[in-house]
Every structure is written in structure tokens, then in C-alpha cells.
C-alpha positions as a Markdown table, in Angstrom:
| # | Residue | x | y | z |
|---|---|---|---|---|
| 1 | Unk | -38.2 | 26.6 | 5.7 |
| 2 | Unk | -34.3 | 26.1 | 5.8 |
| 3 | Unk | -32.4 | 23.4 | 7.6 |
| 4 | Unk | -28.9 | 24.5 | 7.2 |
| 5 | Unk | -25.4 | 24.2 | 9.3 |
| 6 | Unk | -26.4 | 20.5 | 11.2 |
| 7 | Unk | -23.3 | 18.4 | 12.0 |
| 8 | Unk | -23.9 | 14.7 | 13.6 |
| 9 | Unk | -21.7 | 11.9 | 13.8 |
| 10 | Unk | -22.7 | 8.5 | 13.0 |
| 11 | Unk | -25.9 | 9.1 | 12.9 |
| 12 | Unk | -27.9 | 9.4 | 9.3 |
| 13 | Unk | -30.4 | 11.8 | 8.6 |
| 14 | Unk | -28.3 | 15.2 | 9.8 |
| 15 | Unk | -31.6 | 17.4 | 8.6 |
| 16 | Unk | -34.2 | 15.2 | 8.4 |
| 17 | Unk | -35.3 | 11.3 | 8.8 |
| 18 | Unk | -38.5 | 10.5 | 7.5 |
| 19 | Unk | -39.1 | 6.7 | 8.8 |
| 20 | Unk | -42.0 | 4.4 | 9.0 |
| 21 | Unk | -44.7 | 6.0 | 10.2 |
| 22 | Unk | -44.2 | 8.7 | 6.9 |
| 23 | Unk | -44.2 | 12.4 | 6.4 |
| 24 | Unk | -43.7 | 15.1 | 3.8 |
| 25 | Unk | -41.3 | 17.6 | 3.5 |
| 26 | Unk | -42.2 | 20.5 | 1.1 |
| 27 | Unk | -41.0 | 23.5 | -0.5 |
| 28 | Unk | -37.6 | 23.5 | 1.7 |
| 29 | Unk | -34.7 | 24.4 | 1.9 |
| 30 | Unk | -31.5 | 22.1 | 3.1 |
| 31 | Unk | -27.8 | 23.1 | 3.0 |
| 32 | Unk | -24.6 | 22.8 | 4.3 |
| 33 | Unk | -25.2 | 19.8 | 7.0 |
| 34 | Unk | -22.0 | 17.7 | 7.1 |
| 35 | Unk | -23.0 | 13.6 | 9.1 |
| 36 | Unk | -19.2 | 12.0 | 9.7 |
| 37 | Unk | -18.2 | 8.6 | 10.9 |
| 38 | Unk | -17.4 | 5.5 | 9.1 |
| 39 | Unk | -20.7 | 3.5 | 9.7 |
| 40 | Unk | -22.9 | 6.4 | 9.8 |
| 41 | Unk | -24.9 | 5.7 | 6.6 |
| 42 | Unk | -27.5 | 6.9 | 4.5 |
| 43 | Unk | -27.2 | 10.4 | 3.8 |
| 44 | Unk | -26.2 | 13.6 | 5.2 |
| 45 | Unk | -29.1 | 15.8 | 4.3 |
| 46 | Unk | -32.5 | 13.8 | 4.2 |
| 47 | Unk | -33.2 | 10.0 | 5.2 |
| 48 | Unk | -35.9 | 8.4 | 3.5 |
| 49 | Unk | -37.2 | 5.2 | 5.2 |
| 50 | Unk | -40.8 | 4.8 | 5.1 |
| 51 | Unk | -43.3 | 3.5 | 2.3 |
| 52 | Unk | -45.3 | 7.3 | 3.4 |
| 53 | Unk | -42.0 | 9.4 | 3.4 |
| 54 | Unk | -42.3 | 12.2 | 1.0 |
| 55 | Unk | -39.8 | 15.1 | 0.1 |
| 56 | Unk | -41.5 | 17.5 | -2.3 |
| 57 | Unk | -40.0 | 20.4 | -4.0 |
| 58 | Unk | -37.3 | 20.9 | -1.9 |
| 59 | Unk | -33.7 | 22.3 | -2.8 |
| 60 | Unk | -30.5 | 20.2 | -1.3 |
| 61 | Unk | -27.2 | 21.2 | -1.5 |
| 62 | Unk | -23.5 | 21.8 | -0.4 |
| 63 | Unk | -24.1 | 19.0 | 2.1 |
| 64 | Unk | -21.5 | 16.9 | 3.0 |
| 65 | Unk | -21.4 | 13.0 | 4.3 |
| 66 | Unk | -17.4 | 11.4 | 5.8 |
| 67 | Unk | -18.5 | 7.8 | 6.0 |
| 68 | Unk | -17.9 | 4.5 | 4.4 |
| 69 | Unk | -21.3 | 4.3 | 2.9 |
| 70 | Unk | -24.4 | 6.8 | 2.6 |
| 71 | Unk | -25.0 | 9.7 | 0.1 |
| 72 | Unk | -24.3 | 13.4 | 0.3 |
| 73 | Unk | -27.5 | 14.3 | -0.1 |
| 74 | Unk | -30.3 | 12.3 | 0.0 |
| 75 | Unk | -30.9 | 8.7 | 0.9 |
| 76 | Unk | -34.0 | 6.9 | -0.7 |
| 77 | Unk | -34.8 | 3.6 | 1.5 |
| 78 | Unk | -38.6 | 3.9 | 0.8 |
| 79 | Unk | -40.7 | 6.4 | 0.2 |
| 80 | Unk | -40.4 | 9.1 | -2.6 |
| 81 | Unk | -37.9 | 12.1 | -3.5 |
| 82 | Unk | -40.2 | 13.7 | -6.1 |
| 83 | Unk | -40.0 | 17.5 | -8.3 |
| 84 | Unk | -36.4 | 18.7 | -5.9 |
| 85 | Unk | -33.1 | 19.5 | -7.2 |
| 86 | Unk | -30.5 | 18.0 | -5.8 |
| 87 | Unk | -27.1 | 19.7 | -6.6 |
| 88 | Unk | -23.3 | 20.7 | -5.3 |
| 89 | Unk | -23.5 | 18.0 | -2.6 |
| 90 | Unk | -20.2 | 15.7 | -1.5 |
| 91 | Unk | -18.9 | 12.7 | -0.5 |
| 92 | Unk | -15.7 | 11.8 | 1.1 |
| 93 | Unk | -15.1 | 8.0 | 1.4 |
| 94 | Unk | -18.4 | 7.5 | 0.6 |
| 95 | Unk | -18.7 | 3.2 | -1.6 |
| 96 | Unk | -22.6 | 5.0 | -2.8 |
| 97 | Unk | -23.1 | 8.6 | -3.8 |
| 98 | Unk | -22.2 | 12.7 | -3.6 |
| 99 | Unk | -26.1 | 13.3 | -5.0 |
| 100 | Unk | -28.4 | 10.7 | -4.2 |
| 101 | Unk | -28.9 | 6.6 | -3.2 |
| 102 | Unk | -32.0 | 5.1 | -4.3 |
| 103 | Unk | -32.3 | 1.2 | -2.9 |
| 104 | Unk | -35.1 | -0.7 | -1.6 |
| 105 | Unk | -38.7 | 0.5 | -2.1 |
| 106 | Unk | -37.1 | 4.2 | -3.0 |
| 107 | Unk | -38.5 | 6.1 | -5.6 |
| 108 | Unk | -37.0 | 9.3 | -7.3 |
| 109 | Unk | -39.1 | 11.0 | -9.8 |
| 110 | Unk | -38.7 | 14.3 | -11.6 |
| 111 | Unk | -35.6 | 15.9 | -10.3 |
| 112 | Unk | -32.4 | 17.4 | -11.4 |
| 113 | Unk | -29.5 | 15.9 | -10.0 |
| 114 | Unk | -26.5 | 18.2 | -10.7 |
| 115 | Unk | -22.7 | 19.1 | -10.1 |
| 116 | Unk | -22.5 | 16.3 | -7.0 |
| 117 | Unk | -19.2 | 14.7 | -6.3 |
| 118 | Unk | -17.2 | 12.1 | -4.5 |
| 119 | Unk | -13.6 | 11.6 | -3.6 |
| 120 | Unk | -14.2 | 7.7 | -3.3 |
| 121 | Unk | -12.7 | 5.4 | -5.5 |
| 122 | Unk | -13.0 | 1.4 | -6.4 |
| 123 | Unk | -11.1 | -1.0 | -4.4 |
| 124 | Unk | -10.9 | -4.6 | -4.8 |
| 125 | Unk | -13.6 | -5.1 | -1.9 |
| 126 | Unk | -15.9 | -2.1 | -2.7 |
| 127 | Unk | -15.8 | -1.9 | -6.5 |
| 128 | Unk | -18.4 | 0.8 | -7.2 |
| 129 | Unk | -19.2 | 4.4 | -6.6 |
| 130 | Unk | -21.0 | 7.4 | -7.8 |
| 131 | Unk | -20.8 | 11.1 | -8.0 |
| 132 | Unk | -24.2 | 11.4 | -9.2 |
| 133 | Unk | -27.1 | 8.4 | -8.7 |
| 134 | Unk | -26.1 | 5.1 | -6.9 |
| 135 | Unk | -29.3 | 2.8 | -7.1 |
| 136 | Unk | -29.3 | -0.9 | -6.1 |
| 137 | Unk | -31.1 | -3.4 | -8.4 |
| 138 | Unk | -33.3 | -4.9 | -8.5 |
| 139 | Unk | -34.6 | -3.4 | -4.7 |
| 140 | Unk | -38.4 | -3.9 | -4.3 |
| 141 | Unk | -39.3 | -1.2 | -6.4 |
| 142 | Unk | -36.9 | 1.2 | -6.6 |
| 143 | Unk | -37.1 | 3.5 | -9.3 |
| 144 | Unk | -35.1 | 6.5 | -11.1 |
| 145 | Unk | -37.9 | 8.6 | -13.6 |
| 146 | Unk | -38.3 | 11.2 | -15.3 |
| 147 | Unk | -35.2 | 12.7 | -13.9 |
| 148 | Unk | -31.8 | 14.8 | -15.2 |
| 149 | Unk | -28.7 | 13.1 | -13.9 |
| 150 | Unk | -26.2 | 15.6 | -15.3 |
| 151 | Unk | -22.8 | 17.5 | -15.1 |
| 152 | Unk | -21.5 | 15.3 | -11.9 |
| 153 | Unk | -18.2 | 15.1 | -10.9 |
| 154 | Unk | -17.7 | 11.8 | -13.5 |
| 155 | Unk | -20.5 | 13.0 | -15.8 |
| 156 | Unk | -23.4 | 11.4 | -13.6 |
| 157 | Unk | -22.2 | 7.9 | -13.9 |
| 158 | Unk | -24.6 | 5.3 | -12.6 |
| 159 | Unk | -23.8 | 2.3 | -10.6 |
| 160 | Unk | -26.5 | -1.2 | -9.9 |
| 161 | Unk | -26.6 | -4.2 | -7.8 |
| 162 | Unk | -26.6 | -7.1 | -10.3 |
| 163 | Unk | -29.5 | -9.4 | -10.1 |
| 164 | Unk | -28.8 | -12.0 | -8.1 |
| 165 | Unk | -25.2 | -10.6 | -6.7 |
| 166 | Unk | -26.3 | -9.7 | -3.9 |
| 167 | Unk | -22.4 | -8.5 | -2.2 |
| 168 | Unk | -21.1 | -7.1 | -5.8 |
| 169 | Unk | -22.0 | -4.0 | -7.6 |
| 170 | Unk | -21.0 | -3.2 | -11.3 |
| 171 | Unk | -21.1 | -0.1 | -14.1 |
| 172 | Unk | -24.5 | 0.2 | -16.0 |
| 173 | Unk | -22.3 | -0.4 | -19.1 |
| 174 | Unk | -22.7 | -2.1 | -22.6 |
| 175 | Unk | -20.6 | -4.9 | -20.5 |
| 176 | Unk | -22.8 | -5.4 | -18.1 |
| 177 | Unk | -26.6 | -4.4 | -19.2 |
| 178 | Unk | -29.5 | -4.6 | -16.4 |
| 179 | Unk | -32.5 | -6.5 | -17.4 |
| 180 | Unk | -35.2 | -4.2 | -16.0 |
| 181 | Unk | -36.0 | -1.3 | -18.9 |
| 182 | Unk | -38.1 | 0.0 | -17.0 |
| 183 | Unk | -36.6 | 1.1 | -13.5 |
| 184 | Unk | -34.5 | 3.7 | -14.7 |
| 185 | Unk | -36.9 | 5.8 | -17.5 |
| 186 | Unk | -37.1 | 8.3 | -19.2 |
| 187 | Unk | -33.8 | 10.1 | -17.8 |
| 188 | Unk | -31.5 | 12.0 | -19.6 |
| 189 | Unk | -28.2 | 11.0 | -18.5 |
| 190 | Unk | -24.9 | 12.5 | -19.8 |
| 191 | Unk | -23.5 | 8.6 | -19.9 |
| 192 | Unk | -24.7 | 6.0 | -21.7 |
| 193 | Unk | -26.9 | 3.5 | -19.5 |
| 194 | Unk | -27.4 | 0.6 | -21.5 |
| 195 | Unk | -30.3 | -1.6 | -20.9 |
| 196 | Unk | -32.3 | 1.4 | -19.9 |
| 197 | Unk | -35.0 | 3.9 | -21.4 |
| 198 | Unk | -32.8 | 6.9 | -20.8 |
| 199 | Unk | -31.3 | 9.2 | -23.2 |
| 200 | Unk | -28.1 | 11.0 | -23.4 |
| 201 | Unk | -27.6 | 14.7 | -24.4 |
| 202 | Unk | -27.3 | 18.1 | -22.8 |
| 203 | Unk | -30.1 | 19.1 | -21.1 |
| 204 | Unk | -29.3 | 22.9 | -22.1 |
| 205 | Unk | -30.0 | 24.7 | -18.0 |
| 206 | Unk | -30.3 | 28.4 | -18.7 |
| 207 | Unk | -27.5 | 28.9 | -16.4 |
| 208 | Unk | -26.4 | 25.7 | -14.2 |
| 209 | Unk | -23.4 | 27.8 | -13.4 |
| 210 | Unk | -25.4 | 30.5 | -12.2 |
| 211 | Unk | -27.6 | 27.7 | -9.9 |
| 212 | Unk | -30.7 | 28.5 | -12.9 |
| 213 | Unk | -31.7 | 25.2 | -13.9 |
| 214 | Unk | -35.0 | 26.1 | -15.9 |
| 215 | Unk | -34.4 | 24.6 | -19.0 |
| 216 | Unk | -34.3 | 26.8 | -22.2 |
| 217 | Unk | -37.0 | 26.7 | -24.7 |
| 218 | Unk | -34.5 | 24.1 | -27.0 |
| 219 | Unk | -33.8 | 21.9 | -24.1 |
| 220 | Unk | -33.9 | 17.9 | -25.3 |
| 221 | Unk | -35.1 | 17.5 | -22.2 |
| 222 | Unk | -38.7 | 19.1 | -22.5 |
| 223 | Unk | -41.9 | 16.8 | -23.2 |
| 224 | Unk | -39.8 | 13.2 | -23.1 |
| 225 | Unk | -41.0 | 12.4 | -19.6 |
| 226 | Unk | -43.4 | 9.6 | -18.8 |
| 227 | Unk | -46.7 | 11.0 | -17.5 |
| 228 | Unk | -47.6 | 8.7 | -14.5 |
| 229 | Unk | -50.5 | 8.6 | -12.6 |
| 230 | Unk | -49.3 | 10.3 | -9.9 |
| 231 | Unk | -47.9 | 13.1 | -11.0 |
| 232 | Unk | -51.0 | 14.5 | -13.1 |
| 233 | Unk | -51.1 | 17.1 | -10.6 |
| 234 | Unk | -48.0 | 18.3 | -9.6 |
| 235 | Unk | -46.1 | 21.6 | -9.5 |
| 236 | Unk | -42.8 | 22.3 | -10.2 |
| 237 | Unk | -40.3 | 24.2 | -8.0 |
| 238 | Unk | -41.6 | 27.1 | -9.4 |
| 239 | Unk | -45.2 | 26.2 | -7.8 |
| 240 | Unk | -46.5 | 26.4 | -11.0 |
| 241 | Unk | -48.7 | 23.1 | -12.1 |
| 242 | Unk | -47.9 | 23.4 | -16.0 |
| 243 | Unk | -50.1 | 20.4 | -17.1 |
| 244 | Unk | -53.1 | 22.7 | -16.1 |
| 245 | Unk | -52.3 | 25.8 | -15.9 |
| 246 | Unk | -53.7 | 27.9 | -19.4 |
| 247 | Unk | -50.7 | 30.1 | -19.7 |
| 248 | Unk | -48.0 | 27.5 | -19.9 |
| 249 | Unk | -49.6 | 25.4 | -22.5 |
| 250 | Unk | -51.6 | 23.0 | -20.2 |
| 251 | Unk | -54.0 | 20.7 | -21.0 |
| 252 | Unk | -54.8 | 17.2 | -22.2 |
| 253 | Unk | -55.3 | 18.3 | -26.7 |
| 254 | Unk | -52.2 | 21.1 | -26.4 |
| 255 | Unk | -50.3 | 18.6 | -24.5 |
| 256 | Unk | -50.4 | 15.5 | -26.3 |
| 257 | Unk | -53.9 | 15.7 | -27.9 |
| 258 | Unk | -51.5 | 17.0 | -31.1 |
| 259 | Unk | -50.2 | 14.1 | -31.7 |
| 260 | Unk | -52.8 | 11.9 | -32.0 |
| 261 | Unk | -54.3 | 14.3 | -34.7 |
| 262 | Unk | -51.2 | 14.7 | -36.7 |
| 263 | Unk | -51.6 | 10.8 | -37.2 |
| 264 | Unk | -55.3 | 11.2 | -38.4 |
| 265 | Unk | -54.1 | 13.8 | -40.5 |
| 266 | Unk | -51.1 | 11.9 | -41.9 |
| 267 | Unk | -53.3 | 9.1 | -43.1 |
| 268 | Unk | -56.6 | 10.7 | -43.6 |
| 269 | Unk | -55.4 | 14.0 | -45.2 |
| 270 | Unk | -57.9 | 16.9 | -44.3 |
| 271 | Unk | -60.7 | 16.9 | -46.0 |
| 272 | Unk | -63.0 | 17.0 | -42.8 |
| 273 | Unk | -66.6 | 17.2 | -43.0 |
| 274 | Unk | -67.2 | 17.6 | -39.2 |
| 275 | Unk | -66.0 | 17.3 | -35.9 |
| 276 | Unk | -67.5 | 16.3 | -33.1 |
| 277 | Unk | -66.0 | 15.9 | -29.2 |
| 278 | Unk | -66.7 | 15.4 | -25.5 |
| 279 | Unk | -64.2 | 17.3 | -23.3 |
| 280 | Unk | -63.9 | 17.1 | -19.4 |
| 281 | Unk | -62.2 | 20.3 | -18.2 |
| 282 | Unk | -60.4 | 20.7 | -14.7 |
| 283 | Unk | -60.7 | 23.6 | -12.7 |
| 284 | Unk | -58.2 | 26.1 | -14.1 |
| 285 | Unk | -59.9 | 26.0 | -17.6 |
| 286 | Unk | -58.0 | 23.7 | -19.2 |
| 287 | Unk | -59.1 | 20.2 | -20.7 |
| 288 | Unk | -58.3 | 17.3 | -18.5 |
| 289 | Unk | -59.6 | 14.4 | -20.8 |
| 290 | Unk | -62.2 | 14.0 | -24.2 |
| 291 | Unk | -62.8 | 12.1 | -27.0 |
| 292 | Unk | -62.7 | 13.7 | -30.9 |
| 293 | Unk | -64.2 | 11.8 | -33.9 |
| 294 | Unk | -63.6 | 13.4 | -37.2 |
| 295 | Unk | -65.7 | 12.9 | -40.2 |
| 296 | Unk | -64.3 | 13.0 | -43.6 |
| 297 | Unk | -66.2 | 13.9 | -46.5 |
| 298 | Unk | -65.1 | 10.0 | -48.0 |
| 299 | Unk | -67.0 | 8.0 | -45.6 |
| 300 | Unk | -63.7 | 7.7 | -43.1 |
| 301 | Unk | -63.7 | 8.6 | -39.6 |
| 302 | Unk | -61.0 | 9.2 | -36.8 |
| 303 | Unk | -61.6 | 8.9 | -33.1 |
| 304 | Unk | -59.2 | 10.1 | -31.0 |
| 305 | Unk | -59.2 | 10.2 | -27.2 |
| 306 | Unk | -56.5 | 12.3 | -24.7 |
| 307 | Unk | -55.9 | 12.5 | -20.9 |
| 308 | Unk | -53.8 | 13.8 | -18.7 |
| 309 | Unk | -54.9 | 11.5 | -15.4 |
| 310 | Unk | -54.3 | 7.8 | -17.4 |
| 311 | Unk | -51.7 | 6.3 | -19.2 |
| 312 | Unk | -52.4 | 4.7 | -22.2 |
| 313 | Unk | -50.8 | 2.4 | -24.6 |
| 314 | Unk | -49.7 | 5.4 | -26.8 |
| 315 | Unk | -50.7 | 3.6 | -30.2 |
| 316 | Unk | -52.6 | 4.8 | -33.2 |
| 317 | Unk | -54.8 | 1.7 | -34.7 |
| 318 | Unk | -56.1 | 2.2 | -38.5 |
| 319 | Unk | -58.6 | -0.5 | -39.1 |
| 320 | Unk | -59.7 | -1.2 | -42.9 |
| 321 | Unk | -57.3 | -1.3 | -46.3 |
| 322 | Unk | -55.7 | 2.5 | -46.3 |
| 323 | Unk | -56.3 | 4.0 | -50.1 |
């Protein structure tokens, strides 16, 4: 499905408004809708305002918002923008964002927001902006994971609402660090956020200028996500689930399993006598979750355990005096 060509004044949600009573909006398209009017708010593509609103692999761009406040192209009030690129859309005037404006409960979680601008500028009663992300801290829950923010008009630059400053908004900057690591994770940014679990490098796109953002095989960007709960199952824009699907490397050992035997084997060495293991599999064929104990010919032994549905606390444990 594409929603394309809309034009509304001061109204938000030119496309699509998802509000309390939730929805999902999947594997869609949504271009070139243009929402004018000072006042007119949120966003000029999709409106996100209930706790059950979902947009799912959806593509959003060269959409266009004229207002005082709002994003170009989607707004996040609640609810969840999740796997979607978001890219090429604009703001004129706009005090928030060209891409996207996370606040409240909203959550946005593995996308790739790219090449989204804004004409707006700081004034002395409106002293932040974005071309890229605008999310207001600390909302109930809003949340920025697992996501690119890169190649906006100012480099993807990311503006908060100070804790406690409830009517000013300031840079994510060494200045003026936010005190909740864990809201915006796992992101590669092409700014520094400081305060933040985020990274900044180039996240190599095959060919952004060609609208391919796959990332090539020497992206930084590949296996530094969070795996949440969540998002075990998932498919990519593509519609291909990769975390369980046999010919892109899926499964639980491939996937992460690796490491925890590289640590056995950098303290243990090899000299295994056995191995023995219990392995749940998932439907395609690949392992979803098991446990491995290895048996060296010393008297050690290493038990390892890797999933792909829970998150664990990621450490490696060696109990006894190490020879």
C-alpha cells in the first residue's frame, strides 16, 4: 500500500493517525504528503498516539510539514515506529524535526533515519531543533534503539528536554550530558551524543545516494544492536527474519553462541575431551536456545548457555584459581 500526494492544513497526521485505541501499519509505503499551518503539529506523514499504535516496515519520505512544531515525517506520542526507514523528509519552520519526534511513551526501534532536513533555526524563545531525531527527555518511556541516525541535513544532530526543564530544550553535548544511558542505545549516530550508549562512525549504505541502504558486509553498524525481547522475531524490510532464517547466518550458537566459546577457549585452551549440549530449535531449522558444557581432559569444565528470545547479563564467570 502507498499513501502518497495528501495535503491538510492544521491538522496532524496528513497519511495516517494511529491514536488510542491502536493499530499497525505494515509493509507501506508513504510519500510526498505536505500538513501546513502554524499549530498544526505532530507530523506530516504518520501520527503516533496510542500505547497499541504500531508502524512496521514501512518506507517514509519526501514528506513535508510548514508549522511551528511537528516533524516531517513521523511523530512518536506513544506507541512504536519499529524496522522503517525514514528518509528525504522536510521541515520548514518546524522548533522539532525533518525525520522524526519521539516524546512521551514513543518508542523507535531499528530504523534508519537518513538525509532529513529542516530550514528552522534557534531563537531566543525556541532554542532547539533537528534535522534528524528530536526526542524529549525524560518522556514516560520514550526511547531511540538500535537505530542509524545518519547523513541529516546537520549530520543527524540530536536535541532533549532537560530533566526537570520542563519549557527549555538543549544539545545532547559534552556541555550538557543526559543522565539516562539507556534511552538512546545502541545507535550509531554521526555526532557525538554524550551521556549515551551510541556510537559514531559511518554506517557504510551500499548506495544511500542511490536510496540502497543495505549495509555492506564492512558496515560498523552490523551485530552492535541490543537484542530485546521483542524483536526476537522480526523481519527486516527485506521480509527476511535474519535471526532465524539458515541462510543468513541465523541462530542462537552462529549468532552469539561464538562468543561465549571463544572465552572458554581463551582461558581453557582446547584440549576438550567431550562435549555435551541441549538445543531447542525454532521452526526454520535453526537453534533458538541450548546449553553446552565442555569437558577438558584436566578435570575443567565450561558451560555455556545462548538464546535468541532472553537477554542476559552478557558476562563470562570463571570460578576456581585459573593455572
Amino acid at each position: 500500500l502507498t499513501i502518497t500526494g495528501g495535503l491538510l492544513e492544521r491538522t496532524p497526521g496528513v497519511a495516517l493517525t494511529i491514536g488510542a485505541q491502536g493499530g499497525t501499519m505494515c509493509d507501506c509505503i508513504v510519500s510526498n504528503n505536505t500538513i501546513s499551518g502554524f499549530g498544526a503539529g505532530d507530523a506530516a506523514a504518520v501520527t503516533l498516539k496510542g500505547a497499541k499504535a504500531l508502524v512496521d516496515r514501512c518506507v517514509i519520505t519526501e514528506n513535508t510539514i510548514r508549522s511551528d512544531d511537528g516533524s516531517g515525517g513521523v511523530y512518536v506520542g506513544a506507541g512504536a515506529l519499529r524496522n522503517s526507514l525514514v528518509f528525504n523528509n522536510h521541515g520548514i519552520w518546524v522548533s522539532a524535526a525533518g525525520g522524526v519526534k519521539v516524546s512521551n511513551a514513543g518508542k523507535v526501534v531499528n530504523c534508519t533515519i537518513y538525509g532529513n532536513d529542516n530550514d528552522a533555526r534557534p531563537t531566543a524563545d525556541k532554542p532547539y531543533y533537528s534535522q534528524g531525531v528530536c526526542v524529549f527527555l525524560p518522556s514516560a518511556g520514550a526511547c531511540l534503539v538500535n537505530s542509524i541516525v545518519w547523513g541529516n541535513a546537520n549530520d543527524g544532530s540530536t536535541y532533549a528536554r532537560a530533566p526537570g526543564w520542563p519549557d527549555y530544550h538543549y544539545y545532547v553535548s559534552p556541555q550538557n550530558p543526559v543522565p539516562a544511558a539507556n534511552v538512546i542505545s545502541n545507535d550509531c549516530f554521526g555526532t557525538v551524543v554524550t551521556g549515551m550508549c551510541t556510537f559514531v562512525a559511518d554506517p557504510l549504505f551500499v548506495d544511500a545516494a542511490a536510496k540502497d541502504f543495505h549495509l555492506t558486509k564492512e558496515s560498523p553498524c552490523i551485530n552492535k544492536g541490543d537484542l530485546l525481547d521483542y524483536t526476537a522475531d522480526d523481519v527486516d524490510l527485506d521480509k527476511k527474519p535474519r535471526i532465524t532464517d539458515p541462510m543468513r547466518a541465523g541462530g542462537a550458537l552462529l549468532d552469539i553462541g561464538v562468543y561465549g566459546l571463544n572465552f572458554a577457549l581463551m582461558h581453557f585452551g582446547s584440549d576438550i575431551e567431550r562435549v555435551e549440549s541441549s538445543v531447542q530449535m525454532t521452526d526454520t531449522g535453526v537453534d533458538a536456545m541450548e546449553s553446552i558444557t565442555l569437558f577438558y581432559r584436566d578435570g575443567r569444565m565450561a558451560v555455556l548457555t545462548h538464546s535468541i528470545y532472553a537477554r542476559s547479563d552478557r558476562k563470562g564467570i570463571i570460578h576456581g584459581d585459573i593455572k
